[in-house]
LOPA-121778 format. One record per residue (C-alpha): residue number from 1; residue in three letters; chain; y, x, z. Coordinates in nm, 4 decimals. Each point is the difference from the previous one (the first is absolute). Example, Ala and Ser with C-alpha at 12.3 -4.5 7.8 and 13.67 -1.06 7.14 Angstrom:
2
<nr: 1&rest: ala&kette: A&c2: -0.4500&c1: 1.2300&c3: 0.7800>
<nr: 2&rest: ser&kette: A&c2: 0.3440&c1: 0.1370&c3: -0.0660>
% end
This chain:
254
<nr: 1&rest: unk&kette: A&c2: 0.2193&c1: -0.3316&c3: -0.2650>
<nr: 2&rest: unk&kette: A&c2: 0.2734&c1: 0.1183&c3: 0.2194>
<nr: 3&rest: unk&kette: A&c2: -0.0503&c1: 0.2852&c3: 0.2468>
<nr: 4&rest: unk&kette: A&c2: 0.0427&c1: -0.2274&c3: 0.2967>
<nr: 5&rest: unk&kette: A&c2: -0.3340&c1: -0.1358&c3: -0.0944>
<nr: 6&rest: unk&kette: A&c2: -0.1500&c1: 0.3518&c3: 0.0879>
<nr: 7&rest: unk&kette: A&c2: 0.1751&c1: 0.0316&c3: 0.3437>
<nr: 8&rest: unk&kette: A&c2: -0.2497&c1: 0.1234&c3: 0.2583>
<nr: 9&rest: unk&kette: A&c2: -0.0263&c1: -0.2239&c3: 0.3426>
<nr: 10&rest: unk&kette: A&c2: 0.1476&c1: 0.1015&c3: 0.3080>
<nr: 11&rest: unk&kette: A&c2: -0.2770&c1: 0.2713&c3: 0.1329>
<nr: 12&rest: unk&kette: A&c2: 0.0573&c1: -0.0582&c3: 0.3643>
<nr: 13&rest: unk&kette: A&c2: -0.1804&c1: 0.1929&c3: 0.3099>
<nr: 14&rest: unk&kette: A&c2: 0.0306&c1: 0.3226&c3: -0.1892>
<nr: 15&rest: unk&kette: A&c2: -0.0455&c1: 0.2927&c3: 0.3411>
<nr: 16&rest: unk&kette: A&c2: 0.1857&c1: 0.3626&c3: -0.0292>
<nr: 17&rest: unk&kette: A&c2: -0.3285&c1: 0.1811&c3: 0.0342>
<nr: 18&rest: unk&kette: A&c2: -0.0944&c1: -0.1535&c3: -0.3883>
<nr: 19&rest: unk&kette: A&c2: 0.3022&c1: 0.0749&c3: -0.1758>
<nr: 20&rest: unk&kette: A&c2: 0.1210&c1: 0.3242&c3: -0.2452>
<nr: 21&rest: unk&kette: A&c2: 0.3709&c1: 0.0319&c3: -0.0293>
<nr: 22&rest: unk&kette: A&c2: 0.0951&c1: 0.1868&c3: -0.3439>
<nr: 23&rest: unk&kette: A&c2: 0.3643&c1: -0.0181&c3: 0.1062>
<nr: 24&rest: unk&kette: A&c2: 0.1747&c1: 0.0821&c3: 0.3358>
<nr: 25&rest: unk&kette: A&c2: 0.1218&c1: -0.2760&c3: 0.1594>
<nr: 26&rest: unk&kette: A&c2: 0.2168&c1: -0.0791&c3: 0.3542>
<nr: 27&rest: unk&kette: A&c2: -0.2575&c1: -0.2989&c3: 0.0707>
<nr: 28&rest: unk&kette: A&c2: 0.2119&c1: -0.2585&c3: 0.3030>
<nr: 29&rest: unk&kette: A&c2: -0.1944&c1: -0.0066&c3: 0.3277>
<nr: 30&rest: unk&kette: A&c2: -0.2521&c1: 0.2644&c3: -0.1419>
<nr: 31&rest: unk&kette: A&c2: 0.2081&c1: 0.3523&c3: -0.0851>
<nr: 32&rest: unk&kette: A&c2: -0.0089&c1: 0.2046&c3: -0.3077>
<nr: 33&rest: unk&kette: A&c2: -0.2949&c1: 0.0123&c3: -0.1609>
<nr: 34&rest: unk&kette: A&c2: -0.0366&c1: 0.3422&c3: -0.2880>
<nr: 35&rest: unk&kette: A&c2: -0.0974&c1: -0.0241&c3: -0.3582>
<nr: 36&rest: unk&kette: A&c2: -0.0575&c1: 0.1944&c3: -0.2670>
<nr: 37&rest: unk&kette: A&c2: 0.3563&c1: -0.0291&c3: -0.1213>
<nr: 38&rest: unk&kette: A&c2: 0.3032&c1: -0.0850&c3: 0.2404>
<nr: 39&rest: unk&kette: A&c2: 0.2491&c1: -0.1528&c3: -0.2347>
<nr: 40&rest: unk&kette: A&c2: 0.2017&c1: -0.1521&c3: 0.3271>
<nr: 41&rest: unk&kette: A&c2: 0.3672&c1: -0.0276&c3: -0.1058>
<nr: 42&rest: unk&kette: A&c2: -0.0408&c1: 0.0750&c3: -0.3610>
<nr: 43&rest: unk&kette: A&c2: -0.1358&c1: -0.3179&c3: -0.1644>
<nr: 44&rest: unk&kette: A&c2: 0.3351&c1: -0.0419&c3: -0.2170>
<nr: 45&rest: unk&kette: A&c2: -0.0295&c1: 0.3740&c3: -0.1038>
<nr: 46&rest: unk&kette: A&c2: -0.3696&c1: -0.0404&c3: -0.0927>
<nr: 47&rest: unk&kette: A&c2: 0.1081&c1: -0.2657&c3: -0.2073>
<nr: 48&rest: unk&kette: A&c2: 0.2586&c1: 0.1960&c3: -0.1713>
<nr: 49&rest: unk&kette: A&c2: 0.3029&c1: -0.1884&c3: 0.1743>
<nr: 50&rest: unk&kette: A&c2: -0.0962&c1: -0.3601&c3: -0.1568>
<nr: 51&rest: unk&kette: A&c2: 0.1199&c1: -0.2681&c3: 0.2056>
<nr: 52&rest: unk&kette: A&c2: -0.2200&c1: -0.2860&c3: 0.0780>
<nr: 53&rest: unk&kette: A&c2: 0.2062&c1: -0.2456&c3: 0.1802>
<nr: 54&rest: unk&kette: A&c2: -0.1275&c1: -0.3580&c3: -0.1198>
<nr: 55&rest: unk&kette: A&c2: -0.2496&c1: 0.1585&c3: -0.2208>
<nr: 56&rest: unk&kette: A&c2: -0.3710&c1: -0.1013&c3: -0.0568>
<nr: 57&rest: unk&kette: A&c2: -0.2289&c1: 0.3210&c3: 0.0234>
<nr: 58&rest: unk&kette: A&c2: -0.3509&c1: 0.1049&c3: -0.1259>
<nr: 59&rest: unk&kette: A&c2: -0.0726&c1: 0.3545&c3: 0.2063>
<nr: 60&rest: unk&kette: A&c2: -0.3519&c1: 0.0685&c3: -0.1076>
<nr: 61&rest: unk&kette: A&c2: -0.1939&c1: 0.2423&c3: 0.1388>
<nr: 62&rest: unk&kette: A&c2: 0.1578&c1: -0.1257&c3: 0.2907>
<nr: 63&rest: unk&kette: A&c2: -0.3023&c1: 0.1704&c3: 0.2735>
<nr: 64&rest: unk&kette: A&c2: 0.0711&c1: -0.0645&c3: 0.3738>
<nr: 65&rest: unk&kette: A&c2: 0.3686&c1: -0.1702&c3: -0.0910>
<nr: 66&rest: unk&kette: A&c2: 0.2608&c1: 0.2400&c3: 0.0932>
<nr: 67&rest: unk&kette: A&c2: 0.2447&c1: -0.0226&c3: -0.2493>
<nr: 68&rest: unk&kette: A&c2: -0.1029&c1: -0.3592&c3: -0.0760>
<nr: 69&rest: unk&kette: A&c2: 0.1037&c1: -0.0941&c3: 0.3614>
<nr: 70&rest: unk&kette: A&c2: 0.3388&c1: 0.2174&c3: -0.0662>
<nr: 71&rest: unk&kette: A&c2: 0.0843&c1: -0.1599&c3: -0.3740>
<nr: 72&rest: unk&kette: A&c2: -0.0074&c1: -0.3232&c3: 0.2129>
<nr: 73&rest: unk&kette: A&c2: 0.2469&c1: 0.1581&c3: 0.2819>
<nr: 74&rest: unk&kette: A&c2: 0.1844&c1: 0.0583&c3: -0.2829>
<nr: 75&rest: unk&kette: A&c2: 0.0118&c1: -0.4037&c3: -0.1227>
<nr: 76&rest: unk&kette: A&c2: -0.2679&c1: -0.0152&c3: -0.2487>
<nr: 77&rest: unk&kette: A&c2: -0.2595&c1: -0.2186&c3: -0.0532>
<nr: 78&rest: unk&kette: A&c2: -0.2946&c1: 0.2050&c3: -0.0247>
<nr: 79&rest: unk&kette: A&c2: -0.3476&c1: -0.0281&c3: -0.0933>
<nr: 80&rest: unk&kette: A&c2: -0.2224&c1: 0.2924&c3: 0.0716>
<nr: 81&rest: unk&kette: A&c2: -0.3247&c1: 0.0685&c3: -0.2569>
<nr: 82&rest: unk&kette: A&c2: -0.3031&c1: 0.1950&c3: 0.0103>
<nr: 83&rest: unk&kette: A&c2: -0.2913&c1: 0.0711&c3: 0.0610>
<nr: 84&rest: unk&kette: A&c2: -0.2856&c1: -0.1738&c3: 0.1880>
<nr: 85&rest: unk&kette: A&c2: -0.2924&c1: 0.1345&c3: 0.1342>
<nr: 86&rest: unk&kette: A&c2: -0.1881&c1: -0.1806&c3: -0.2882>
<nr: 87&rest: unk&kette: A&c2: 0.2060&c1: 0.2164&c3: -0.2533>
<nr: 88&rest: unk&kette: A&c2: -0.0666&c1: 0.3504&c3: -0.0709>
<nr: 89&rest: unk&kette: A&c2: 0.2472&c1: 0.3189&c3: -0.0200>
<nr: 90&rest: unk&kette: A&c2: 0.0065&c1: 0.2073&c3: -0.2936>
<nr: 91&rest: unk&kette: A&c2: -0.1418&c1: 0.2811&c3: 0.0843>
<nr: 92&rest: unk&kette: A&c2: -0.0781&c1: 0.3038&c3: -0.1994>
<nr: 93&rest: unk&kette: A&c2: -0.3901&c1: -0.0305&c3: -0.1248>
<nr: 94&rest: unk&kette: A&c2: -0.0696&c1: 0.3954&c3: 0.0746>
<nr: 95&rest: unk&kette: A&c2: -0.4260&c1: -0.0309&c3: -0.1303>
<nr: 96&rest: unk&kette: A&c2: -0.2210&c1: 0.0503&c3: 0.2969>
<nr: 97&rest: unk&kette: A&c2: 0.3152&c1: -0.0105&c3: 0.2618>
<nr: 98&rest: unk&kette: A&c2: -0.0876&c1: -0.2487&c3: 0.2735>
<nr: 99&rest: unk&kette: A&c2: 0.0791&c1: 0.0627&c3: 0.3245>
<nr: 100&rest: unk&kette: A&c2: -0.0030&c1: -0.2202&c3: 0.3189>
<nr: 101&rest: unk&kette: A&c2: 0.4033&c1: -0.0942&c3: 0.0102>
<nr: 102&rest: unk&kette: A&c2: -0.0655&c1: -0.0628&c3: -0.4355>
<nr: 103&rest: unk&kette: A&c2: -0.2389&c1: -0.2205&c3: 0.0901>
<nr: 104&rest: unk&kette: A&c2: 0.0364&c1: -0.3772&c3: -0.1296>
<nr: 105&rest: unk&kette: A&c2: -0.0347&c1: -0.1144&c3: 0.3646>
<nr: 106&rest: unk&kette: A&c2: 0.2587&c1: 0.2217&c3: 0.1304>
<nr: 107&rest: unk&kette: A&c2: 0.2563&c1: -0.0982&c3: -0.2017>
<nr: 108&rest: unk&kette: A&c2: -0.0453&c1: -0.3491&c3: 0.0513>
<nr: 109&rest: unk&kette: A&c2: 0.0127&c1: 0.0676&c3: 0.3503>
<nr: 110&rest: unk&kette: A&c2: 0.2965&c1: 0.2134&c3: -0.0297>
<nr: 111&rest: unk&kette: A&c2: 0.2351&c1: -0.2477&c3: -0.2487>
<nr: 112&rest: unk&kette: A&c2: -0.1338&c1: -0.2681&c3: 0.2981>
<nr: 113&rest: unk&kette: A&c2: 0.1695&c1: 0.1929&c3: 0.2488>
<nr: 114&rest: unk&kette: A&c2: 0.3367&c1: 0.0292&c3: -0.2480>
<nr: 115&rest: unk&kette: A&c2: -0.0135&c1: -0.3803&c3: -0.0044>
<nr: 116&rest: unk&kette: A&c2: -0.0147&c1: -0.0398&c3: 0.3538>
<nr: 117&rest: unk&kette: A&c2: 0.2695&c1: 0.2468&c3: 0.0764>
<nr: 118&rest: unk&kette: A&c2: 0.2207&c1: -0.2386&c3: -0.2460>
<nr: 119&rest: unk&kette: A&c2: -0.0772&c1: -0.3454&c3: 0.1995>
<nr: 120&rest: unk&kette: A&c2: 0.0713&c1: 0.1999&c3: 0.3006>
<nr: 121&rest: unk&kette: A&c2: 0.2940&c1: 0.1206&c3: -0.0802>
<nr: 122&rest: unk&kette: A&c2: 0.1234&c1: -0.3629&c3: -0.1582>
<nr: 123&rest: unk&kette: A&c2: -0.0552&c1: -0.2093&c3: 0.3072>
<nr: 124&rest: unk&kette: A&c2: 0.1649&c1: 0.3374&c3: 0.2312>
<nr: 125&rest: unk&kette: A&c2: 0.3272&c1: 0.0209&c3: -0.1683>
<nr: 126&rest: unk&kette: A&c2: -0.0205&c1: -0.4038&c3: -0.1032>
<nr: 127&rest: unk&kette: A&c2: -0.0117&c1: 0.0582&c3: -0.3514>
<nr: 128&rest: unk&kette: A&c2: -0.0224&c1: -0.3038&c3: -0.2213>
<nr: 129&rest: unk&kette: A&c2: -0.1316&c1: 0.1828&c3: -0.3232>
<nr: 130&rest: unk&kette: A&c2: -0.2813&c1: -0.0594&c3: -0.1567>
<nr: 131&rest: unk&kette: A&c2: -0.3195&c1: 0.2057&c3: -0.1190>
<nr: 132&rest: unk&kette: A&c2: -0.1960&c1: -0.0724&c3: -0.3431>
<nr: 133&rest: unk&kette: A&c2: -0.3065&c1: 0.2192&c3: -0.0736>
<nr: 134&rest: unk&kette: A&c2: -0.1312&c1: 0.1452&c3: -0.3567>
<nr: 135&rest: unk&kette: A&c2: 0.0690&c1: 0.3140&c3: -0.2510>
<nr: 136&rest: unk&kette: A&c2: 0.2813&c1: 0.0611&c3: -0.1958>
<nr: 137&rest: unk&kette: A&c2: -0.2129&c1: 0.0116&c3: -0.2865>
<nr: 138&rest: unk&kette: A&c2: -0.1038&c1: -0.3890&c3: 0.0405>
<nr: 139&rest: unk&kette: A&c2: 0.3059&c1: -0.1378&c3: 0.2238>
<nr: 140&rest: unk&kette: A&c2: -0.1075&c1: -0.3813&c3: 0.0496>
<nr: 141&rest: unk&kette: A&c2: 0.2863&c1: -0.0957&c3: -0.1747>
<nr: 142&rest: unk&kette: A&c2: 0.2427&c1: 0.1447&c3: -0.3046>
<nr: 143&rest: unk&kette: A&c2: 0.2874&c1: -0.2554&c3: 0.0463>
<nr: 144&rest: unk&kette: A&c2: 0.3260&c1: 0.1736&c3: 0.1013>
<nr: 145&rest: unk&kette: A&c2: 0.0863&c1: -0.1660&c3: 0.2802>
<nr: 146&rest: unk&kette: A&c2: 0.1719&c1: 0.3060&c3: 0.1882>
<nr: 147&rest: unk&kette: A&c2: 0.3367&c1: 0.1800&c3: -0.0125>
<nr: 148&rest: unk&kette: A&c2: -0.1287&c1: 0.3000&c3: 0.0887>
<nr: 149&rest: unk&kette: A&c2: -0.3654&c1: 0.1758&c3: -0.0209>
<nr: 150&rest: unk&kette: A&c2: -0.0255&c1: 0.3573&c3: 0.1957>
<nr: 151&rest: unk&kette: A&c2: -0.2717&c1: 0.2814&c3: -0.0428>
<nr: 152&rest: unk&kette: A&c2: 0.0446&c1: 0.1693&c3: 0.2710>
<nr: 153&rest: unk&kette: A&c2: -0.2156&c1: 0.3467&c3: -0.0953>
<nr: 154&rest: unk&kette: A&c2: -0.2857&c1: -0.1427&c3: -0.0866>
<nr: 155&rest: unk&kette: A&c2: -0.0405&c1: 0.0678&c3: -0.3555>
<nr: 156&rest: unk&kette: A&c2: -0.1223&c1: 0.3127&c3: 0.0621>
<nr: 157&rest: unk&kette: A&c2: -0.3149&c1: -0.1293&c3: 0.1675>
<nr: 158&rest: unk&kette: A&c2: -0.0835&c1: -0.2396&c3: -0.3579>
<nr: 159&rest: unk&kette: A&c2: -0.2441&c1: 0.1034&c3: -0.2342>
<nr: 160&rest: unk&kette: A&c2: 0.2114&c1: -0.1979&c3: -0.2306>
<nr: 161&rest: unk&kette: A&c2: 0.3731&c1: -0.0088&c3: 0.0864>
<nr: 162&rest: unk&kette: A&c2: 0.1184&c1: -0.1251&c3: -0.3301>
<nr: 163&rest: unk&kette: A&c2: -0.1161&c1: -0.2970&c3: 0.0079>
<nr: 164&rest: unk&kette: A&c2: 0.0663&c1: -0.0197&c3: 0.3922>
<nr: 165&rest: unk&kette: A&c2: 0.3665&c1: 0.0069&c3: -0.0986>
<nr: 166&rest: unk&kette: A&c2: -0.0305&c1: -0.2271&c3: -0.3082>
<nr: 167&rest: unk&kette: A&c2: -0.1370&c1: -0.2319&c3: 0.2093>
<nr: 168&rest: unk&kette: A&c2: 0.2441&c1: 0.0015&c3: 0.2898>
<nr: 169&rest: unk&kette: A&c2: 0.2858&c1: -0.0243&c3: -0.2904>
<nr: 170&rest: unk&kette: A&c2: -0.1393&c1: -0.3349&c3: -0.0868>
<nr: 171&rest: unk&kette: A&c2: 0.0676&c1: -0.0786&c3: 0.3955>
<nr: 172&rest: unk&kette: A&c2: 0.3669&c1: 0.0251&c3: -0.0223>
<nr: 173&rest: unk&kette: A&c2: 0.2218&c1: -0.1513&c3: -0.1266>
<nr: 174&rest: unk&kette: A&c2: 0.2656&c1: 0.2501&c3: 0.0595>
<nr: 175&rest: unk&kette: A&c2: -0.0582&c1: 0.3224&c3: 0.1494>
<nr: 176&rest: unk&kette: A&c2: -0.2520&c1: 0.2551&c3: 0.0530>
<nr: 177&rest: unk&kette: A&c2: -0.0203&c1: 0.2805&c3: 0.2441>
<nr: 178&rest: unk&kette: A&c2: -0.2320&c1: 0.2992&c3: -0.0017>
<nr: 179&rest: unk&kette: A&c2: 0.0069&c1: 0.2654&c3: 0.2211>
<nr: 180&rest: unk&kette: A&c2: -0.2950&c1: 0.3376&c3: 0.0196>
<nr: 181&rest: unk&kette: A&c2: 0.0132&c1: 0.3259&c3: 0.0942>
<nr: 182&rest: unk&kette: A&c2: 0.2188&c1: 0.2539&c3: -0.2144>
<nr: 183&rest: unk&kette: A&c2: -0.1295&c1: 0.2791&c3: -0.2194>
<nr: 184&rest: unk&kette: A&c2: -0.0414&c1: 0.3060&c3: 0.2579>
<nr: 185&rest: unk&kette: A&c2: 0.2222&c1: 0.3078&c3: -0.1079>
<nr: 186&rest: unk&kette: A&c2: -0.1913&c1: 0.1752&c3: -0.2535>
<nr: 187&rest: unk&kette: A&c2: -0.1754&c1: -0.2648&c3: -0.1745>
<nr: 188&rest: unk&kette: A&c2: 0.2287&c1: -0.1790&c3: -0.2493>
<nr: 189&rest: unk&kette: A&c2: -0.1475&c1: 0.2464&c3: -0.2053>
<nr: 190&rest: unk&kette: A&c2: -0.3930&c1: -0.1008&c3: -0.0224>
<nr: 191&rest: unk&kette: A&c2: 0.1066&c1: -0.3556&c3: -0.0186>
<nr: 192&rest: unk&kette: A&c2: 0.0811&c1: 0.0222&c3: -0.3723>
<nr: 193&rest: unk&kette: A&c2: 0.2751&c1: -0.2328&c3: -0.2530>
<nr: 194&rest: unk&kette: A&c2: -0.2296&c1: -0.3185&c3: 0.1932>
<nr: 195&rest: unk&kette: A&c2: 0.0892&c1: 0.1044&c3: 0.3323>
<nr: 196&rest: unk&kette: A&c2: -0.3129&c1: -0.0738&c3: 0.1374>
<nr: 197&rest: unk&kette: A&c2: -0.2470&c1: 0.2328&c3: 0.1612>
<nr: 198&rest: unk&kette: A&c2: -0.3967&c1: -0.1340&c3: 0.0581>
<nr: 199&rest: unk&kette: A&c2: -0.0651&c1: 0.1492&c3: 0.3353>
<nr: 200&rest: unk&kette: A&c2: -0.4056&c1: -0.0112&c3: 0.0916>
<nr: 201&rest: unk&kette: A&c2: -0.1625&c1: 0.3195&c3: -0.0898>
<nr: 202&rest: unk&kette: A&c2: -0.3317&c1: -0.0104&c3: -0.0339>
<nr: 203&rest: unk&kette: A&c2: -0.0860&c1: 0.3409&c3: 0.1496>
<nr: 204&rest: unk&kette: A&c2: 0.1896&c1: -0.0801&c3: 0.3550>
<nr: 205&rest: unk&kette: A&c2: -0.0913&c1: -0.3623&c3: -0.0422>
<nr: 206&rest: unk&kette: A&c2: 0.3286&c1: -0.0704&c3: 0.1605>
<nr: 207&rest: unk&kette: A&c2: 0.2063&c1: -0.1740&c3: 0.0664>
<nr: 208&rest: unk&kette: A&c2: -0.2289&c1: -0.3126&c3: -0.0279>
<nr: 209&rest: unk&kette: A&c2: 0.2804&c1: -0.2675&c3: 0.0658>
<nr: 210&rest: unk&kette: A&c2: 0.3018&c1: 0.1220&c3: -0.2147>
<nr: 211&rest: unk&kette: A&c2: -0.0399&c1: -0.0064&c3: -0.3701>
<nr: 212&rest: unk&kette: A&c2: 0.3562&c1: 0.0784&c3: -0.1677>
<nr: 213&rest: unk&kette: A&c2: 0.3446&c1: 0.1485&c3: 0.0813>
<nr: 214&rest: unk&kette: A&c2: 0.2720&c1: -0.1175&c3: -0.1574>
<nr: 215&rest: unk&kette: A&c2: 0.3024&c1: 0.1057&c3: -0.1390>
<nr: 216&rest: unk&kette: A&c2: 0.3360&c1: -0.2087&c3: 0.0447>
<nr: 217&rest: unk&kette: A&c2: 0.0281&c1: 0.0133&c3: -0.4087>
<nr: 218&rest: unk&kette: A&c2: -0.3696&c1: -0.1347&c3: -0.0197>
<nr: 219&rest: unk&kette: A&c2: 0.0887&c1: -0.3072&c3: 0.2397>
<nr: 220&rest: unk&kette: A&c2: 0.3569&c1: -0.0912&c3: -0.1848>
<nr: 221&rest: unk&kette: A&c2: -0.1671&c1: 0.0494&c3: -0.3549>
<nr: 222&rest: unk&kette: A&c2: -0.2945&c1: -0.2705&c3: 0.1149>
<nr: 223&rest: unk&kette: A&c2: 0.2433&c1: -0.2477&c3: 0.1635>
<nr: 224&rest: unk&kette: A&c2: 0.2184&c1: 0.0647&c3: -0.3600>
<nr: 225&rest: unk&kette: A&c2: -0.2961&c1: -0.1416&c3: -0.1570>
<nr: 226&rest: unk&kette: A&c2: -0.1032&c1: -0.2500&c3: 0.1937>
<nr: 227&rest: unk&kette: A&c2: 0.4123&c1: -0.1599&c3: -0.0567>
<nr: 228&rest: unk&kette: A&c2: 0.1793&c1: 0.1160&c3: 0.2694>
<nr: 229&rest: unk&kette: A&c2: 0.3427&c1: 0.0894&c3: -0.1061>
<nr: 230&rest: unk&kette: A&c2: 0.2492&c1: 0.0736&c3: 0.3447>
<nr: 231&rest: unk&kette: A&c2: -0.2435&c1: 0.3276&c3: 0.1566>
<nr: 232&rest: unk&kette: A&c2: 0.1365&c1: 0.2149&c3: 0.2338>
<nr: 233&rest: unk&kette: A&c2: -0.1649&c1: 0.3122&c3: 0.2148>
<nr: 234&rest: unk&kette: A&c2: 0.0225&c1: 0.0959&c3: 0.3714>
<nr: 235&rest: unk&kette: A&c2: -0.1563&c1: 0.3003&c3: 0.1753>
<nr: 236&rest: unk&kette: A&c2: -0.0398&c1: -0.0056&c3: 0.3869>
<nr: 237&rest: unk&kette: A&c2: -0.2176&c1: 0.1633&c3: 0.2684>
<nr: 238&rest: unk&kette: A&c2: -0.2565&c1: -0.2010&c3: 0.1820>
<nr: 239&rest: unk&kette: A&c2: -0.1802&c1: 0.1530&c3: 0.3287>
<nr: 240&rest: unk&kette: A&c2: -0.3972&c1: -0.0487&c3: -0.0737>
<nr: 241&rest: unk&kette: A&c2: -0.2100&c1: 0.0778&c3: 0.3094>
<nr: 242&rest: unk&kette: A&c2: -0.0629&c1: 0.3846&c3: -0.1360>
<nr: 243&rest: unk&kette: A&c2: 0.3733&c1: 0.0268&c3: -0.0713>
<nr: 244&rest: unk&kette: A&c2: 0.2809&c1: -0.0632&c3: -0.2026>
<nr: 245&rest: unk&kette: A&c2: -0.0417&c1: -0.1536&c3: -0.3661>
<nr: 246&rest: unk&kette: A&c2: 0.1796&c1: -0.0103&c3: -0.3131>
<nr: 247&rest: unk&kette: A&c2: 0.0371&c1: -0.3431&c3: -0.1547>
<nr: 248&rest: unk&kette: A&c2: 0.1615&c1: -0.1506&c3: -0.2810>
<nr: 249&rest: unk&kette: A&c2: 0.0699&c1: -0.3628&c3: -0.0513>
<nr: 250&rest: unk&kette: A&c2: 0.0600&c1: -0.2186&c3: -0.3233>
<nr: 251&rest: unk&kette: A&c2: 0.1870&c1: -0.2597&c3: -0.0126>
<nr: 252&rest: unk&kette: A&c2: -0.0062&c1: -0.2150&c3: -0.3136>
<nr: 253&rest: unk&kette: A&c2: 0.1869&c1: -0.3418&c3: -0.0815>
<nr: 254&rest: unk&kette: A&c2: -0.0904&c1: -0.1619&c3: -0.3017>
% end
């Protein structure tokens, strides 16, 4: 089935007071509204310069919509995809660790509040994207029907990020763009010839939400397998809402 059999209806009524914006955004008739990450003015340079003029875009992971809402400033056709509150995040299953904000419940709630921060922010700046809701792991449909698929750091957060990517390759039918945090200073050298580094310790039982970090090398050698052939690398500096971030972004044309 195509994915614009998934498209979620219009949610309309959606108040301020019952939204959570993950981005920054300059909302019309309401003011700027903070996020957790304030990528205003850098959408191309998150997306390692690609230009998506005319193109038909996948963002998943795209959480309250701000760079969704920008990709279609920029002329795409996007489609936005995550979660619902029906779906659950991966995170880390530390034995004997609940606490009130790990709670089933509270996440629901919290994803619920992502959503409505998205419709919010569609029907403020007049967006005509649209959202579909699953995981990565079981998209509700494997038919490449877009230019252009984005992972905008979110494999980072997946128990299982190969097949997250595997599965967003079958999505495109031309180009795929990942971008995560960079390797700190210092680190390159626990990462290993994989260039991946499994981050919960079980002593700390942190961090509870972030399961790898990736190398560049480990990113381009995946997408090498998975029959991308074009791959090029970006690095850039993204302000999160505890400072400023090192990225890097893949971009990969079959």
């Amino acid at each position: 089935m195509p994915m614009h059999d998934f498209f979620v209806p219009e949610k309309s009524g959606v108040r301020l007071e019952d939204c959570y914006f993950y981005h920054t955004v300059d909302l019309p008739g309401v003011g700027t509204r903070g996020g957790e990450w304030d990528l205003r003015g850098k959408t191309r340079e998150y997306f390692g310069g690609l230009e998506f003029s005319g193109k038909r875009v996948l963002e998943c992971g795209t959480a309250s919509g701000g760079l969704c809402f920008e990709l279609e400033r920029l002329g795409a056709e996007v489609v936005g995809f995550d979660l619902s509150p029906e779906h659950h995040w991966d995170l880390v299953p530390f034995a004997g660790l609940i606490t009130a904000e790990r709670s089933d419940d509270s996440r629901r709630h919290h994803i619920g509040r992502i959503n409505n921060a998205w419709w919010f922010t569609r029907r403020a700046v007049g967006s005509r994207a649209n959202l579909v809701h699953g995981t990565i792991y079981q998209p509700p449909t494997t038919e490449p029907e877009f230019d252009v698929v984005t992972l905008g750091s979110i494999l980072l957060h997946l128990r299982d990020p190969i097949l997250a990517l595997t599965n967003a390759a079958r999505l495109s039918r031309d180009t795929l763009v990942v971008t995560d945090v960079a390797v700190p200073p210092g680190q390159e050298s626990r990462m290993g010839e994989t260039g991946l580094l499994f981050l919960p310790d079980p002593e700390t039982r942190q961090p509870y939400e972030t399961w790898w970090l990736f190398s560049e090398r480990f990113i381009v050698r995946l997408l090498r397998i998975l029959g991308f052939r074009e791959i090029g690398v970006t690095r850039h500096v993204q302000q999160a809402r505890h400072g400023p971030m090192n990225l890097f972004t893949v971009v990969a044309r079959r």
